[in-house]
C-alpha positions in Angstrom: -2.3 12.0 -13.3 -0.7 10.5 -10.4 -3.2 9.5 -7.3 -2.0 9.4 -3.4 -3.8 7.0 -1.4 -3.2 8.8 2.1 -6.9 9.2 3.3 -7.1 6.4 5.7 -4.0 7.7 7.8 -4.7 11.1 8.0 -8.3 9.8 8.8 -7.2 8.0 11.5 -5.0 10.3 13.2 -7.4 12.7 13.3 -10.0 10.8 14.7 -7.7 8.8 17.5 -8.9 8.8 21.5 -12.2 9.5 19.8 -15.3 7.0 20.2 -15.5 5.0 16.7 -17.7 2.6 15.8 -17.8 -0.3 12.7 -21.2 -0.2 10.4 -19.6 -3.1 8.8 -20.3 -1.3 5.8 -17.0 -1.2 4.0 -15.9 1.6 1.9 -15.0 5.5 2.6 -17.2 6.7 5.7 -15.6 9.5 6.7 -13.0 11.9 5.2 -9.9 13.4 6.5 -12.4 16.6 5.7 -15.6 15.7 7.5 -13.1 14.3 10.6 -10.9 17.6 10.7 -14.9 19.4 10.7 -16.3 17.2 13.5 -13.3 16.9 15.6 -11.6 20.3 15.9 -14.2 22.6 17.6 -15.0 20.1 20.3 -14.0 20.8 23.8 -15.4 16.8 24.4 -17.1 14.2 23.6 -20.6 12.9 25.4 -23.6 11.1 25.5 -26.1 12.2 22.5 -29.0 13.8 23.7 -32.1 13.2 23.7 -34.1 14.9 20.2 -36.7 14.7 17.6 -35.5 15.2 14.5 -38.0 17.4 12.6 -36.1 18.7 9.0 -32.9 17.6 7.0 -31.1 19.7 5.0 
């Protein structure tokens, strides 16, 4: 079985102009998947609002 590596590119493209941040945690954070998912249906980007978060999952 032969493995491409291209994750961190495609990653990175898709997240560019966007507000990033380091965790300095270093491994796999976020996948071209999750990326495409967060950035396509956004019409911008702003502060977080103010919430209590009551359930997960």
């Amino acid at each position: 079985m032969v493995y491409y590596q291209y994750k961190p590119p495609v990653t990175a493209e898709l997240v560019r102009e966007k507000p990033t941040y380091s965790t300095g945690i270093e491994g796999e954070l976020l996948t071209p998947t999750g990326a495409a998912i967060l950035t396509a249906p956004s019409s911008g980007i702003g502060p977080m609002p103010a919430m209590i978060l009551k359930e997960i999952g």
